[in-house]
N, C-alpha and C positions, 0 to 999 in steps of 0.2 A: 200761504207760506209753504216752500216747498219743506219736504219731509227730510231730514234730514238722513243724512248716507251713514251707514252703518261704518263703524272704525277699520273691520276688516278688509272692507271693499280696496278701500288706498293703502292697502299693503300690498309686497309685493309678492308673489309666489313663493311659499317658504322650500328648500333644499328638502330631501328626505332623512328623517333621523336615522340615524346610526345605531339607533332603540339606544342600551343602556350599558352597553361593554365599553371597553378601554379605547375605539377608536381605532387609530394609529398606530399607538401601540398593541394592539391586535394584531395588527397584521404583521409591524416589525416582526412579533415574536412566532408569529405563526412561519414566517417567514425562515427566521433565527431558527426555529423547532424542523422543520422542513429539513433545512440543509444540513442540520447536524444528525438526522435520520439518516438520510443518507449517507453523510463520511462515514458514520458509524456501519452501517452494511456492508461500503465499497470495503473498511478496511477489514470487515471480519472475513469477507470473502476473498480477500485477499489473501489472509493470514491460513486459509482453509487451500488454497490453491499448492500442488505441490512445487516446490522449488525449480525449477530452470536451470540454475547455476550452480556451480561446487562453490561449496564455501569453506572449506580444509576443518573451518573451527565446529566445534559443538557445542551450540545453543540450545539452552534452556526456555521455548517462549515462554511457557505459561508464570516462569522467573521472571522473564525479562517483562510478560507484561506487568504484570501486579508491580513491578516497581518506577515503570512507567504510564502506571493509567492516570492517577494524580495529575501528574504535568501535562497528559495527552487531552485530560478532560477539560481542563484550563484552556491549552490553546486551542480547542475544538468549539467551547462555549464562545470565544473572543474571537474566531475567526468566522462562526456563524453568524452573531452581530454584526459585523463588520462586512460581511456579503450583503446581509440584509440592506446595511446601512447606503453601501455603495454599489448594489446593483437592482434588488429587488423593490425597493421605494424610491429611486430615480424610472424606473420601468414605466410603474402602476403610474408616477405623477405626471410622466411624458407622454404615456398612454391612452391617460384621461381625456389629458388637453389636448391632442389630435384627436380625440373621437368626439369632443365637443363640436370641435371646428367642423369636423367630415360630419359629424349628425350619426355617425355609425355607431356601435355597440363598442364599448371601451375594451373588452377580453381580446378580441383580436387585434388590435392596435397595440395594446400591450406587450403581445406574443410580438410582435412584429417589431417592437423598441430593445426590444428582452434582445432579439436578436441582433439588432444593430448593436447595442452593445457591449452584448460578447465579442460580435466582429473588431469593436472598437479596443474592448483589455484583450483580446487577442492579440494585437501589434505590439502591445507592454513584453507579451513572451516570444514573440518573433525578434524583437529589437537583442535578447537575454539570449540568442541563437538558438531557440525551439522552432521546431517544425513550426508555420502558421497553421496547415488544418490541424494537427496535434493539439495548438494553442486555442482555437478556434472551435472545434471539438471539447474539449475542457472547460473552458469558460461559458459559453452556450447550454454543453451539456448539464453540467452542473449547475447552470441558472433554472432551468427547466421547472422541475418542481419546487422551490419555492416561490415562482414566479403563480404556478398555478394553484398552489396552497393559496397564496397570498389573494388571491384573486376570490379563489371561492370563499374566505373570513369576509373581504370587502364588500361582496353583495349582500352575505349576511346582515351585516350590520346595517348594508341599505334598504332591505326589508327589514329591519325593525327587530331582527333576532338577537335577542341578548347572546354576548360572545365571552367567555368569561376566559382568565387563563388559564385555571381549572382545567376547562374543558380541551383547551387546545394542546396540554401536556398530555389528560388521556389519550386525545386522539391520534397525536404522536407515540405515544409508548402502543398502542393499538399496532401503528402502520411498522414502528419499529420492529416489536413479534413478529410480525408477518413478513417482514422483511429478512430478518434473522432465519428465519424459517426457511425462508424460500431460496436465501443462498447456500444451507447449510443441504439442501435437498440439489440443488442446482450442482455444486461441486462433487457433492457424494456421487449421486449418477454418472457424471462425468467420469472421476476415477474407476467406479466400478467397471463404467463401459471401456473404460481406456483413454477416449478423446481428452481426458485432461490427465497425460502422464507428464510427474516432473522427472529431473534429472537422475540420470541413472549412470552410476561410475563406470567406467569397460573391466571388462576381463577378457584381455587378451591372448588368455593361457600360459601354458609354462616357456614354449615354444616362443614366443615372440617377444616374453619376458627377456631373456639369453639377450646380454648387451651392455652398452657404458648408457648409466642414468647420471646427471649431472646438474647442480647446483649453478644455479647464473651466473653467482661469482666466481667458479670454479675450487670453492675451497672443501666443499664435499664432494664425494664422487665416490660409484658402484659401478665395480666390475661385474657383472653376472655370468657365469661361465657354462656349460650346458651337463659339466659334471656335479655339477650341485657347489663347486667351490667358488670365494668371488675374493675380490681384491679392494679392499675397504680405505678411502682417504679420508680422511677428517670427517667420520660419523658422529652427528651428536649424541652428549651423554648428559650427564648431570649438570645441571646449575645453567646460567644464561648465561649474554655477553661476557664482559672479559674472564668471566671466573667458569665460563663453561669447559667440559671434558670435552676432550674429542678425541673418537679411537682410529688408528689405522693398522693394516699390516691385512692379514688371509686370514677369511671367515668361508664358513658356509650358509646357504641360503636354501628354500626352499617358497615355496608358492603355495599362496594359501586359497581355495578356491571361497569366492564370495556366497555361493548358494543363491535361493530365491531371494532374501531381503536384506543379506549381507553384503560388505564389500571386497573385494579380491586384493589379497597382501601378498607382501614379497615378506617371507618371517627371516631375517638374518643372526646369524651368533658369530661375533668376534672374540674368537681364544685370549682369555684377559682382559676382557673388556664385561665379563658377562654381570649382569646390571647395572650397568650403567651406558651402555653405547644403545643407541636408538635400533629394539630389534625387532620391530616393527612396522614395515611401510606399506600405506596404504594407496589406491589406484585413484586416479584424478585423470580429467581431462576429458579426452575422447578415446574412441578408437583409433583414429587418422593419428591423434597427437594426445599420445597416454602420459600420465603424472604419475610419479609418484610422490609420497608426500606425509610428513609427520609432523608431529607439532609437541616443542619441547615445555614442560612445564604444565601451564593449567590448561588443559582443554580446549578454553572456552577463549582466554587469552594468550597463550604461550607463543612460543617462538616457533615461527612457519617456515619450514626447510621444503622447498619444491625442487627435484628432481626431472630435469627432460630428459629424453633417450640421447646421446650423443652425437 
């Protein structure tokens, strides 16, 4: 009588365990933790970069942000699941199953799905009139590392290494530091050296000053005259729209030089006007094509009078 065959034999080759972490969700979340490291870098370095632009108004960030980190955290946590959801675990799944087929190693199939892709929601922001490489660049770029995060959770868990989400927060708030770090070192050097200089108002002296500055709609206007006297139409004064002052008739002016980190004013007094007509204007623009420019009421929000040379 033959020996009977042992049970295991008629099985089939078992998969490799995953050891004893969450799987799947592992890697979503390594995934999720990934790209929300990143937003978070891109926008502190962002927020670190000097300005480009005039923006007339004066902002408060460290106001503005503390009153939008709440909401910013929200949509940051829901749009890294949601990358996860629909980029970084369609990658790894499409990845896989081409490298089963090819017999190849699944990391580089993946890298190479990661990219199709992005080439593919790249045509979502072409279609919305963005540049394609712009679009193409951004979706790609920013798939990147959690595609590779994601990658290196999943072999763990294919050798057998407990993955826990414990661990995968540390090791995000780890890369996070460092990344904090390294932008806050990245931008500082740059300003120090100069290569990352932002916007800087003109000062075109008092000489060039001498002229008609004028309001789009034409209902403000500055005479500048080279004797220190000027010819004043409708300067704003107290209060906003319809209940706002506005002075006109012969003022004097004078030019206020901006210094190293200051900005360059035109300081005006209209006779009868004096607190209340806007006597302070300050320089916008360029060289080529200077502003001036004040803003009635709150600082932050008020009412924005721009000035071009005539």
């Amino acid at each position: 009588m033959a020996a009977a065959i042992p049970a295991e034999r008629n099985q089939a080759p078992r998969a490799p365990r995953r050891g004893r972490g969450p799987g799947v969700g592992a890697v979503a979340y390594t995934a999720a933790s990934a790209f929300g490291t990143q937003a978070v870098v891109a926008l502190f370095a962002h927020a670190l970069l000097p300005s480009q632009e005039e923006t007339y108004y004066a902002y408060d960030p460290v106001a503005e942000s503390a009153l939008l980190l709440p909401f910013a955290l929200l949509v940051l946590v829901a749009a890294a699941f949601l990358h996860a959801l629909l980029f970084t675990l369609p990658a790894l799944a499409l990845g896989a199953a081409v490298a089963r087929r090819a017999g190849d190693p699944a990391a580089g199939w993946t890298l190479v799905v990661a990219a199709a892709l992005g080439a593919a929601y790249a045509v979502l922001g072409w279609v919305r009139g963005a540049d394609y490489p712009t679009a193409l660049l951004w979706t790609a770029g920013t798939g990147l590392l959690p595609v590779c995060a994601a990658l290196t959770v999943d072999r763990r868990l294919l050798r057998g290494v407990p993955v826990s989400h414990g661990r995968i927060v540390g090791e995000s708030l780890l890369w996070l530091l460092g990344g904090l770090a390294a932008a806050a070192l990245a931008v500082g050097a740059g300003r120090h050296t100069g290569h990352l200089s932002g916007y800087r108002p003109p000062e075109i002296g008092r000489a060039a000053t001498v002229g008609t500055w004028t309001e789009e709609s034409g209902t403000t206007e500055l005479r500048l005259h080279g004797d220190g006297t000027a010819s004043v139409t409708g300067a704003p004064g107290d209060g906003a729209g319809p209940d706002a002052v506005q002075c006109s008739g012969a003022a004097t002016w004078s030019y206020a030089d901006g210094g190293r980190d200051g900005r360059a004013a035109v300081e005006l007094a209209v006779p009868g006007c004096e607190g209340r007509a806007r006597d302070r204007w300050l320089f916008a623009g360029t060289e080529e094509a200077p502003e001036l420019f004040a803003v009635v009421g709150d600082p932050e929000s008020g009412e924005l009078y721009v000035l071009r040379r005539g």
